[in-house]
PDB file of N, CA, C and O in Angstrom:
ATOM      1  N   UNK A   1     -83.047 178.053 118.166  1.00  0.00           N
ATOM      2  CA  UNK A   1     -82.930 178.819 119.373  1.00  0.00           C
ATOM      3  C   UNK A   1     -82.670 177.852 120.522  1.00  0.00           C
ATOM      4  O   UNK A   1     -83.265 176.793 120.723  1.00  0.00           O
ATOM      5  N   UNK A   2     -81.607 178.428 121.299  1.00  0.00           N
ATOM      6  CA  UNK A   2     -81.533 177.186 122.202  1.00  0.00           C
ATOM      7  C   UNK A   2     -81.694 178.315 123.761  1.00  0.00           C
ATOM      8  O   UNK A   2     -81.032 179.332 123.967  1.00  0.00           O
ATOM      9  N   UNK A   3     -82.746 177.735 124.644  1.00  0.00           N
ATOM     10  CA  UNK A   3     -82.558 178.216 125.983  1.00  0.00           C
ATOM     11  C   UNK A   3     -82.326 177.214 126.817  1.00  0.00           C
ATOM     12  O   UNK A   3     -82.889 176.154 126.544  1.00  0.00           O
ATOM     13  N   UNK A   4     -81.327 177.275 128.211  1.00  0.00           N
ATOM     14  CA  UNK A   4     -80.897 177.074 129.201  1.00  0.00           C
ATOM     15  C   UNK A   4     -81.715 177.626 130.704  1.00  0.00           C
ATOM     16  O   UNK A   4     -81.584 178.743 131.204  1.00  0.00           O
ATOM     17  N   UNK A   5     -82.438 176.675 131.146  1.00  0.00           N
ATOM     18  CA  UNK A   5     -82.695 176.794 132.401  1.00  0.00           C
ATOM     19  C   UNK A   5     -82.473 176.033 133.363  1.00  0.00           C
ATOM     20  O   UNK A   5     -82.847 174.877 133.563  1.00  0.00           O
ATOM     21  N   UNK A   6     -81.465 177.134 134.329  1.00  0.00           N
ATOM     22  CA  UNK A   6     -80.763 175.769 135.766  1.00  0.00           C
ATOM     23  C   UNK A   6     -81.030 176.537 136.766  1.00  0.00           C
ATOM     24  O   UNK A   6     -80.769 177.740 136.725  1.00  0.00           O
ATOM     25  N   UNK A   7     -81.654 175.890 137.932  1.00  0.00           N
ATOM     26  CA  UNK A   7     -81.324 176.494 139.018  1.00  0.00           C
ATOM     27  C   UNK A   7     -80.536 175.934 140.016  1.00  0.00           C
ATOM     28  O   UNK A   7     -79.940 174.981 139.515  1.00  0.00           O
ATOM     29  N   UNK A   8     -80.264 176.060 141.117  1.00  0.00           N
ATOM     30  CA  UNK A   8     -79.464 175.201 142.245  1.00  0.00           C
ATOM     31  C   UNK A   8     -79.981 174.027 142.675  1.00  0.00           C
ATOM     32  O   UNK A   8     -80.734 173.249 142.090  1.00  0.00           O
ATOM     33  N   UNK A   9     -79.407 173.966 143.970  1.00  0.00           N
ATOM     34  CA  UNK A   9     -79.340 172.481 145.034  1.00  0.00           C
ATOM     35  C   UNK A   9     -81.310 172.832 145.204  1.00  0.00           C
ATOM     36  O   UNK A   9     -82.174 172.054 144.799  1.00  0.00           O
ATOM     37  N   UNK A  10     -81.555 174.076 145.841  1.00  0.00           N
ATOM     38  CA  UNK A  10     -82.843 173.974 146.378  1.00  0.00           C
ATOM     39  C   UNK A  10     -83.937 174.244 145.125  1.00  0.00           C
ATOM     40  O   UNK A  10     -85.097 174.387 145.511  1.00  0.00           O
ATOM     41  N   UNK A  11     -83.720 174.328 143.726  1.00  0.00           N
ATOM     42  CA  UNK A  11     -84.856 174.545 143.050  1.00  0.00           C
ATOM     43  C   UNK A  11     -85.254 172.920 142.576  1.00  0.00           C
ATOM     44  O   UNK A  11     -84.564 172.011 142.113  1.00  0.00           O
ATOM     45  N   UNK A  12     -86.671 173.026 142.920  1.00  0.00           N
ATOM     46  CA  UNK A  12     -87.224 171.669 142.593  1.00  0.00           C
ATOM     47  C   UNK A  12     -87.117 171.553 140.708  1.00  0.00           C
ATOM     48  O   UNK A  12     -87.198 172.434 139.852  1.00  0.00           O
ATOM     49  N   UNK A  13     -86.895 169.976 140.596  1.00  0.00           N
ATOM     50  CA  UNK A  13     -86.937 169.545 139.521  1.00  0.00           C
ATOM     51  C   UNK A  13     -88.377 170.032 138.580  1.00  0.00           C
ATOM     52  O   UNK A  13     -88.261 169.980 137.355  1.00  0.00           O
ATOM     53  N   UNK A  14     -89.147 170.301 138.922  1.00  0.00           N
ATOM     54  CA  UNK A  14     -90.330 170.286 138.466  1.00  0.00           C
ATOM     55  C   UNK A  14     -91.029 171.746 138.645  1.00  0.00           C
ATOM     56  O   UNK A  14     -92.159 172.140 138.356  1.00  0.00           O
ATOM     57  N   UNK A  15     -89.703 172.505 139.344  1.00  0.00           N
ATOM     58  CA  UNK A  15     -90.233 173.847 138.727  1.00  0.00           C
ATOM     59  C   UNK A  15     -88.992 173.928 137.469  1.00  0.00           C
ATOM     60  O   UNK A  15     -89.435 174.711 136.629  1.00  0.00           O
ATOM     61  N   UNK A  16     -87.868 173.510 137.109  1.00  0.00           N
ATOM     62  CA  UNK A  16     -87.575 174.183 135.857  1.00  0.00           C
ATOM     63  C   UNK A  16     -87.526 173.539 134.762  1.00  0.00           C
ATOM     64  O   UNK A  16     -86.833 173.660 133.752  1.00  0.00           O
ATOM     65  N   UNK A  17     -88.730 172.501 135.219  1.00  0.00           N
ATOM     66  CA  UNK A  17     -89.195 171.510 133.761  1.00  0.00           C
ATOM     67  C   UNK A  17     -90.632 172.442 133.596  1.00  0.00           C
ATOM     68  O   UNK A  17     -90.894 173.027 132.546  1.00  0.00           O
ATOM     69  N   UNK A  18     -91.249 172.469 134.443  1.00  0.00           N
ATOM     70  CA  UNK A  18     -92.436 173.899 134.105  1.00  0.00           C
ATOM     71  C   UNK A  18     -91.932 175.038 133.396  1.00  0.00           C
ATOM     72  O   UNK A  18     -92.431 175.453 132.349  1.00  0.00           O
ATOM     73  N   UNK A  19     -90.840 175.591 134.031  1.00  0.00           N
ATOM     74  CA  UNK A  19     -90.709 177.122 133.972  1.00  0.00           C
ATOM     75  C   UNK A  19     -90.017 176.863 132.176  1.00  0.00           C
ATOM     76  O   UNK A  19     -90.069 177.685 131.262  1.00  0.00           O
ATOM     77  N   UNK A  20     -89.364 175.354 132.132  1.00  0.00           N
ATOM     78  CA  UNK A  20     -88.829 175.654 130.578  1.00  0.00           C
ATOM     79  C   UNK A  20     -90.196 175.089 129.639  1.00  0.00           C
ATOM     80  O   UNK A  20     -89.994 175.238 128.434  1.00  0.00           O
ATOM     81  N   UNK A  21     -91.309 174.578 129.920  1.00  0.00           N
ATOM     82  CA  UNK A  21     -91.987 174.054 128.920  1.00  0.00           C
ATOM     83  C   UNK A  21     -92.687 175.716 128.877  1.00  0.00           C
ATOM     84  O   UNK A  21     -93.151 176.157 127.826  1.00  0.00           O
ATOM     85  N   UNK A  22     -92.678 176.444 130.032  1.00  0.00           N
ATOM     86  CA  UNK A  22     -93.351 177.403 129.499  1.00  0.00           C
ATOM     87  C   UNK A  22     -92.737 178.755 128.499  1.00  0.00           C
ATOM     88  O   UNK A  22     -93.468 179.657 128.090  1.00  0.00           O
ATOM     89  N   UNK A  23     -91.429 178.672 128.256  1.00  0.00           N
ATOM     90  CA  UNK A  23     -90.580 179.110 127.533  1.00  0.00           C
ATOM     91  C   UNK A  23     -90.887 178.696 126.094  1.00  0.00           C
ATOM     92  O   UNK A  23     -90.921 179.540 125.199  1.00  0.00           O
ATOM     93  N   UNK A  24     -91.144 177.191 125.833  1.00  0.00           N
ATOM     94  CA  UNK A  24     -91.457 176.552 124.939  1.00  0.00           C
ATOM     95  C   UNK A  24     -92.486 177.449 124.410  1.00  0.00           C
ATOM     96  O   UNK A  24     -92.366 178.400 123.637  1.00  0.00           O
ATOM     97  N   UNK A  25     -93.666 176.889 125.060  1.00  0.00           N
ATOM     98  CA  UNK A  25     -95.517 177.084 124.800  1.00  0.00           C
ATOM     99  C   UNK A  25     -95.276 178.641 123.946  1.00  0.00           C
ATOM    100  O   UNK A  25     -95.862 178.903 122.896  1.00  0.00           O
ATOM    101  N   UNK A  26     -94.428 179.457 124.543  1.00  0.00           N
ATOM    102  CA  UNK A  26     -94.856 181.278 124.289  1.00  0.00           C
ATOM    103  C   UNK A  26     -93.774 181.092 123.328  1.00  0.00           C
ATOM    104  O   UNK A  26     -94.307 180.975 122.224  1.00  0.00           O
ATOM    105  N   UNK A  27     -92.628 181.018 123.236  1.00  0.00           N
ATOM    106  CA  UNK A  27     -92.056 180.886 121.733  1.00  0.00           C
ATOM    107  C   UNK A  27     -92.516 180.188 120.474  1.00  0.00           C
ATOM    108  O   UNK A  27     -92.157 180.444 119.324  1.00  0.00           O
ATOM    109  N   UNK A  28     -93.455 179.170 120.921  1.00  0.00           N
ATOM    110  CA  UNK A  28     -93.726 178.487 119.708  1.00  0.00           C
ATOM    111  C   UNK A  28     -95.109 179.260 118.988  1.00  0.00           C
ATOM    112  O   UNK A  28     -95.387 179.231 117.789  1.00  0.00           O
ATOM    113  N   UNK A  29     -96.019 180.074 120.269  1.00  0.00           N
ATOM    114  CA  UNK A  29     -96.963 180.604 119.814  1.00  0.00           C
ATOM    115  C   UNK A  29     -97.017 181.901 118.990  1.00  0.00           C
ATOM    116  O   UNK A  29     -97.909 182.302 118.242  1.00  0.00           O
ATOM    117  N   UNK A  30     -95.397 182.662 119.438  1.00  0.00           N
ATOM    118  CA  UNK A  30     -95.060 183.600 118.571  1.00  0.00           C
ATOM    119  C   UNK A  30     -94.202 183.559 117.001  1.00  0.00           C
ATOM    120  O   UNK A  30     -94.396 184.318 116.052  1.00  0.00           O
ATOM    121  N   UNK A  31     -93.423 182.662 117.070  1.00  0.00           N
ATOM    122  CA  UNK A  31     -92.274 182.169 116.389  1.00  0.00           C
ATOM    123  C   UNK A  31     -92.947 181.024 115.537  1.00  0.00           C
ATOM    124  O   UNK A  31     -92.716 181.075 114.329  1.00  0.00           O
ATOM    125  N   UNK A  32     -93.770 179.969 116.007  1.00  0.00           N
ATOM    126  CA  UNK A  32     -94.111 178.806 115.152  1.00  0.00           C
ATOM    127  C   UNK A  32     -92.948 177.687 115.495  1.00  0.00           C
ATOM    128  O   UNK A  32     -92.112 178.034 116.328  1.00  0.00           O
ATOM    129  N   UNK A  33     -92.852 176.607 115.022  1.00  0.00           N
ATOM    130  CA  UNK A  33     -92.406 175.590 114.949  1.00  0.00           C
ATOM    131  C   UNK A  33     -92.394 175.009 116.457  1.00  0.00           C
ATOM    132  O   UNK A  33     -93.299 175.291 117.242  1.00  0.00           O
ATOM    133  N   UNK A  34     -91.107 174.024 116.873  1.00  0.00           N
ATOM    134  CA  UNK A  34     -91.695 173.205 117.838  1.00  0.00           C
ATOM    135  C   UNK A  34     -90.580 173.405 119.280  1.00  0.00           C
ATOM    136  O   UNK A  34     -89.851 174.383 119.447  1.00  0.00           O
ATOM    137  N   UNK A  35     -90.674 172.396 120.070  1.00  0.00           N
ATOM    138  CA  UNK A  35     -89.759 172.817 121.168  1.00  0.00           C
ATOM    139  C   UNK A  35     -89.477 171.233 121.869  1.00  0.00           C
ATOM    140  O   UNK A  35     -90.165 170.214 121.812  1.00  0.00           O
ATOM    141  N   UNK A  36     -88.639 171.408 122.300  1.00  0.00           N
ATOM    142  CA  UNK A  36     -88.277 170.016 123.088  1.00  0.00           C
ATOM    143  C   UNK A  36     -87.423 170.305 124.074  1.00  0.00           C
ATOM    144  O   UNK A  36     -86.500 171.090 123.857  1.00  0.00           O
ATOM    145  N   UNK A  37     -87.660 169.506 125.754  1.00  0.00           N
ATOM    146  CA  UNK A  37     -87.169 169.747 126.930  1.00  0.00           C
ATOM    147  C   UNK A  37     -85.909 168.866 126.729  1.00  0.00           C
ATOM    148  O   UNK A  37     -86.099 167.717 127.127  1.00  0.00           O
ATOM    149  N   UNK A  38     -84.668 169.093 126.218  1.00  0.00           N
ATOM    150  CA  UNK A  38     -83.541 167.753 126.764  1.00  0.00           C
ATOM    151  C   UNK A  38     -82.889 168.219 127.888  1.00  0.00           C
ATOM    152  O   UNK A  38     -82.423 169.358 127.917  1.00  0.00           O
ATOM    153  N   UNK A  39     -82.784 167.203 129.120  1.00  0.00           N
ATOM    154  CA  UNK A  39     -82.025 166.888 130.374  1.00  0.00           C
ATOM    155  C   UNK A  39     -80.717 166.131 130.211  1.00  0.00           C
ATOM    156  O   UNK A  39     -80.739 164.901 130.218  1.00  0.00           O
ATOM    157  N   UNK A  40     -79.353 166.933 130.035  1.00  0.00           N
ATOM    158  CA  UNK A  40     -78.315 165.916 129.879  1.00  0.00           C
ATOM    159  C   UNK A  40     -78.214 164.736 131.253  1.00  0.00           C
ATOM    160  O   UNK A  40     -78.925 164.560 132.242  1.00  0.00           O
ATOM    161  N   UNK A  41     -77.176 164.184 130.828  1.00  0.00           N
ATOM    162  CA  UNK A  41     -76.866 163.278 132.044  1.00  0.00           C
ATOM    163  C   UNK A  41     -75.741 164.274 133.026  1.00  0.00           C
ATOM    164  O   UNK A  41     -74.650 164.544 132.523  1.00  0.00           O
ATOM    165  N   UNK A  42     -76.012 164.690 134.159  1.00  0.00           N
ATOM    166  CA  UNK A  42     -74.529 164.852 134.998  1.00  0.00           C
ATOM    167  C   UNK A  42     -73.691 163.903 135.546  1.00  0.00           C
ATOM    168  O   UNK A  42     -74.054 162.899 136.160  1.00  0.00           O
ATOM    169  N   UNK A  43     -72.221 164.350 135.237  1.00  0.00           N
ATOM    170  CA  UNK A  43     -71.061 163.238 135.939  1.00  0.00           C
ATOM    171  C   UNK A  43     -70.378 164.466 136.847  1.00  0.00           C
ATOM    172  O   UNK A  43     -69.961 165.558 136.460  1.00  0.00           O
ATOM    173  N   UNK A  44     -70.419 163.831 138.346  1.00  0.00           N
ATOM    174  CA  UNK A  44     -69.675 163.966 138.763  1.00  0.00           C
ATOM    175  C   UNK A  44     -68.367 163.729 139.104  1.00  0.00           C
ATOM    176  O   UNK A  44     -67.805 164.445 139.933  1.00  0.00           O
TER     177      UNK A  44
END
């Protein structure tokens, strides 16, 4: 399962590293297995 969470210029970094670990936590507690946050690199 793969989810995508982005927000803009004004959403802090550290709400959609929260908002995705908590995506994680509740899928893994229903579903089982594991989860991992990857951050690509951006090029402008």
């Amino acid at each position: 399962m793969i989810d995508i969470v982005q927000g803009n210029a004004a959403t802090p970094d550290k709400l959609l590293t929260e908002t995705a670990q908590k995506i994680i936590n509740t899928t893994t507690k229903y579903c089982g297995g594991t989860g991992h946050i990857v951050v690509p690199e951006v090029i402008f």
